[in-house]
C-alpha positions as CSV (number, residue, x, y, z in Angstrom):
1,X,4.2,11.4,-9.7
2,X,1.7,13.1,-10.4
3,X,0.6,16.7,-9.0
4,X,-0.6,16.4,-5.1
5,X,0.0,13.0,-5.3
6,X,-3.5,12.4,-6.4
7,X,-3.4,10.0,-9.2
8,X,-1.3,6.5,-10.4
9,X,2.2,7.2,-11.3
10,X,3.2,7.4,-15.5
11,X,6.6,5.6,-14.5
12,X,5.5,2.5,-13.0
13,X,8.9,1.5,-11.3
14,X,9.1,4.2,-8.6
15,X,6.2,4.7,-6.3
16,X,5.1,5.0,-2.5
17,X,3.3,1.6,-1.1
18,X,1.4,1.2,1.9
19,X,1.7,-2.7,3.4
20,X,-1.3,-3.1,5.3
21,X,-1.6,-5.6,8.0
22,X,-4.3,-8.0,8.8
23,X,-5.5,-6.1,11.8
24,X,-6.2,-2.8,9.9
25,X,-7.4,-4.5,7.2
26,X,-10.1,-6.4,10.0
27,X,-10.8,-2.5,11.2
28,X,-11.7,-1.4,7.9
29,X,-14.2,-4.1,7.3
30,X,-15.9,-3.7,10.7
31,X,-16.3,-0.1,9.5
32,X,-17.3,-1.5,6.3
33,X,-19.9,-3.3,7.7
34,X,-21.6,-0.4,10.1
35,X,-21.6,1.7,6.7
36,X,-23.8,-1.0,4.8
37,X,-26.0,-1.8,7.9
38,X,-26.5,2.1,9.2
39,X,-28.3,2.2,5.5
40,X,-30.6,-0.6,5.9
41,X,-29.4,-2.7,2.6
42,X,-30.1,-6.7,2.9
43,X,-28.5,-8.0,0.3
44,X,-30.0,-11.7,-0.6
45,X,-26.4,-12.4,-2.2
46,X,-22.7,-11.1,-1.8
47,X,-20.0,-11.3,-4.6
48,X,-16.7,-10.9,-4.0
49,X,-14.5,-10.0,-6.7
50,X,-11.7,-12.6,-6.9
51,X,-8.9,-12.1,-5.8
52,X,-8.6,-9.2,-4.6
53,X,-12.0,-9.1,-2.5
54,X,-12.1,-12.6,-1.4
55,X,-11.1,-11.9,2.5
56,X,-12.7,-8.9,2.5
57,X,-16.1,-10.1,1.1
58,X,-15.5,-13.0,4.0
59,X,-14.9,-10.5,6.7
60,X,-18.1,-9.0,5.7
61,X,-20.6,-12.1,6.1
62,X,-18.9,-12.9,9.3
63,X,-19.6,-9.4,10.6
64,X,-22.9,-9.7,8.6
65,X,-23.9,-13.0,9.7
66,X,-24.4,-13.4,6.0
67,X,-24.3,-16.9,4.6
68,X,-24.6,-16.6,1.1
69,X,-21.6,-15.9,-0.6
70,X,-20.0,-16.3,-4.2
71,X,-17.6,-15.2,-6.2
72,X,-16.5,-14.0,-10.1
73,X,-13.2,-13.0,-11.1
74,X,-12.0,-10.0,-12.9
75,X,-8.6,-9.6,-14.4
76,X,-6.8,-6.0,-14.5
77,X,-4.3,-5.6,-12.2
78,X,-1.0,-8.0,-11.9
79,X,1.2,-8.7,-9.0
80,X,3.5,-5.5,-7.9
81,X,1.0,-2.8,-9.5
82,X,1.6,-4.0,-13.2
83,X,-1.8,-3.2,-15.1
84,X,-3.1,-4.9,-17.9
85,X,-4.7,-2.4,-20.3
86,X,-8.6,-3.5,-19.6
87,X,-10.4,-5.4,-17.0
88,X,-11.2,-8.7,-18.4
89,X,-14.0,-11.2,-16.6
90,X,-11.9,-14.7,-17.0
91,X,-14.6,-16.4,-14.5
92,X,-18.3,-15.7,-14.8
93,X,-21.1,-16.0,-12.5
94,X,-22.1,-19.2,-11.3
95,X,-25.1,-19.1,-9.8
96,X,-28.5,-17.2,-10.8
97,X,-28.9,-13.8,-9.2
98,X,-32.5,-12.6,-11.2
99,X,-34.5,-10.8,-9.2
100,X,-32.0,-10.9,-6.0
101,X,-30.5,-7.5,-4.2
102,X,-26.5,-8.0,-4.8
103,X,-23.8,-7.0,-2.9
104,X,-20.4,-6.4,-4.8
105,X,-17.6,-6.5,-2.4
106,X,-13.8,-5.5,-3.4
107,X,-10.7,-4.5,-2.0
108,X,-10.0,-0.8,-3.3
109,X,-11.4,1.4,-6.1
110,X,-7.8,2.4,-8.2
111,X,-9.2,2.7,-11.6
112,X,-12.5,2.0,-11.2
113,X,-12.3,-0.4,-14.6
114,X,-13.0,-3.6,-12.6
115,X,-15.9,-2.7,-10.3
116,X,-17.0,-0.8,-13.8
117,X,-17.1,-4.3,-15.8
118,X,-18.8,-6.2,-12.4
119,X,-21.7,-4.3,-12.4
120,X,-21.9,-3.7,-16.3
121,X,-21.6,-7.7,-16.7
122,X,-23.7,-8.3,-13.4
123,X,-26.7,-5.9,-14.8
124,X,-27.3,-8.4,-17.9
125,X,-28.2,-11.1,-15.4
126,X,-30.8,-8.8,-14.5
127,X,-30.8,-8.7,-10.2
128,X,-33.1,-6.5,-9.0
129,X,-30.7,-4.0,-7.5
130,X,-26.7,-3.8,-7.1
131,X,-24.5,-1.8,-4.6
132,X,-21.0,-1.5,-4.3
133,X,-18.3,-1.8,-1.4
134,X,-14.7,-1.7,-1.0
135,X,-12.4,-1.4,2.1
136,X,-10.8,1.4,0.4
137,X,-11.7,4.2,-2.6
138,X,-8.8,6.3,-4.2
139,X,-10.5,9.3,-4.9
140,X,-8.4,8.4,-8.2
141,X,-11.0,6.1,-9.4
142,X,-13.4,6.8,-12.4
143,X,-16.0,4.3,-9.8
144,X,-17.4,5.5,-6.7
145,X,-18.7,2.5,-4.7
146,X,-21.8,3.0,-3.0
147,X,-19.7,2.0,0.3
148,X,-16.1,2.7,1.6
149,X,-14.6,2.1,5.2
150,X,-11.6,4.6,4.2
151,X,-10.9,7.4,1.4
152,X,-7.8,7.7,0.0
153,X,-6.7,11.0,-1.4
154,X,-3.1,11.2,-2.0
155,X,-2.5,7.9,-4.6
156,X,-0.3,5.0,-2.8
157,X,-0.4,1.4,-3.8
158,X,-1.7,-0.4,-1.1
159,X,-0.3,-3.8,-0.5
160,X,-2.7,-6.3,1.2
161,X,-1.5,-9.2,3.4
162,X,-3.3,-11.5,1.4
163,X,-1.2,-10.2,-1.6
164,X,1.9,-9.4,0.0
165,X,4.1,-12.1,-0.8
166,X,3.4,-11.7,-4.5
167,X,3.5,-7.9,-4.6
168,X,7.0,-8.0,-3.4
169,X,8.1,-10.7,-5.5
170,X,6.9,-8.6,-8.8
171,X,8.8,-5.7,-6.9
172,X,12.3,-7.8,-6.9
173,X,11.9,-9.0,-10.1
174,X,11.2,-4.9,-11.4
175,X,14.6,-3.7,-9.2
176,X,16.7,-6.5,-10.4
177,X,15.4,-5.8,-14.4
178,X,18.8,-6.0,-16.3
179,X,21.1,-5.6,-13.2
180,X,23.3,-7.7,-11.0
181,X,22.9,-7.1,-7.2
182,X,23.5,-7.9,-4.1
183,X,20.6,-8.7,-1.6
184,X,21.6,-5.5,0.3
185,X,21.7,-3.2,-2.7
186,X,18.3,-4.5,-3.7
187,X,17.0,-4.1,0.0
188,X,17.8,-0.5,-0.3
189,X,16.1,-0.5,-3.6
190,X,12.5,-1.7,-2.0
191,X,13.2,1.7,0.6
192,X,14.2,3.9,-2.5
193,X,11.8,3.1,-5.3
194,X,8.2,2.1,-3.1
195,X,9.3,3.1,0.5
196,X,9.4,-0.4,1.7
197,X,11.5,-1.9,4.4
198,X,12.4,-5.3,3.6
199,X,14.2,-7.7,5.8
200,X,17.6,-9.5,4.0
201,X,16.3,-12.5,5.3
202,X,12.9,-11.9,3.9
203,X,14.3,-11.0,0.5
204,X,16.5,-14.3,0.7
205,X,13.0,-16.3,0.7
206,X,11.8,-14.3,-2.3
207,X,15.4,-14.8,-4.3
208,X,15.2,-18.5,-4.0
209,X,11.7,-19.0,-4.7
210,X,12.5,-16.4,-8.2
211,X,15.4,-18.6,-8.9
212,X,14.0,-21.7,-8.4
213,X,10.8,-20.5,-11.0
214,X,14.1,-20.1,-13.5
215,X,13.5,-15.8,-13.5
216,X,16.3,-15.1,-11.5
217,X,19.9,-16.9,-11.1
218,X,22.8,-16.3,-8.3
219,X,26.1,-15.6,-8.9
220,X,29.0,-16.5,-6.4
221,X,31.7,-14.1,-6.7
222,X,33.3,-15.4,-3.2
223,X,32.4,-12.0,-1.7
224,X,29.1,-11.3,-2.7
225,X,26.1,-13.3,-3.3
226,X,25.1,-11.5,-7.0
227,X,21.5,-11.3,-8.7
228,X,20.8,-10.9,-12.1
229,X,18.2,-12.0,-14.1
230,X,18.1,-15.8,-15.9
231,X,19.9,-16.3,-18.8
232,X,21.6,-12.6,-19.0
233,X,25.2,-12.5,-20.5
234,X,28.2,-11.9,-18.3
């Protein structure tokens, strides 16, 4: 990694995680909320960035007692920390936001790149003012949201429950690459490569599902139950 832990990883195949659970995740946007009220901003609309900032935009209206709530969706990170190269907006605004104080909400800052391409696409619709949250801001990030419940300084990918099945999906499918395994060497895997304890019954869930998709297949050796990706010569 990189020095002090303070940035993304260059080898995206080994790196710490953080699962957060729903309870923390409830904290942070009570914090959240205190932050954006202690400043006096009454936004007229919130827009949560889908999909990462769905629950959290919804956790702060309900703590808000906000009703008006919508949504655009920004593409830039996959499942299991893959990154595409830029943020792309695949679903636009819906609704029109001229001349109405907006409210951006997010999960984490990481790059910065999608809450960059928000408010640089949300400007051109020309509200009459914009601010920024997130539940969490690496310190990482080229964005600095105008509200955070919790800085991050030493770089971790965070895993949200609302993304946790699919995060550690992506993570099986990057252990088992071009190997054969068994569930036990691949549970040891998740605690070597991104410090995650897995149950073998958990993992079981997430090899079916893979191998009914066609990415994965089973092999039955009598002894083992083996893993390799579809298709891969013996």
């Amino acid at each position: 990694m990189a020095t002090a832990n303070k940035y993304p990883p260059a080898d995206r195949s080994s790196f710490k995680c953080e699962l957060m659970g729903f309870r923390e995740t409830h904290s942070l946007s009570k914090i959240l909320v205190k932050k954006i009220k202690d400043s006096g901003y009454l936004p007229d609309i919130i827009i949560a960035i889908g999909r990462g900032g769905y629950v959290p935009a919804r956790l702060v209206c309900d703590f808000l007692l906000f009703d008006d709530l919508t949504t655009i969706k920004i593409e830039h990170y996959k499942m299991a920390a893959d990154i595409q190269e830029t943020a792309k907006l695949k679903f636009p605004l819906s609704v029109d936001i001229h001349g109405k104080k907006i409210l951006v909400v997010d999960d984490v800052t990481d790059t910065g790149k999608t809450l960059s391409l928000a408010v640089e696409y949300l400007k051109c619709l020309k509200p009459a003012e914009i601010k920024t949250a997130v539940l969490q801001h690496k310190i990482c990030s080229d964005f600095v949201p105008d509200y955070y419940a919790k800085k991050i300084v030493k770089w971790r990918w965070i895993v949200y429950p609302w993304a946790a099945y699919e995060d550690l999906v992506g993570f099986t499918e990057k252990i088992i690459a071009d190997r054969t395994l068994t569930p036990k060497q691949i549970c040891n895997e998740f605690d070597a490569c991104y410090s995650i304890t897995i149950k073998q019954s958990d993992l079981i869930e997430i090899l079916e599902d893979l191998n009914e998709r066609g990415s994965i297949e089973c092999i039955d050796d009598k002894e083992n139950m083996l893993w390799r990706k579809a298709n891969v010569s013996k």
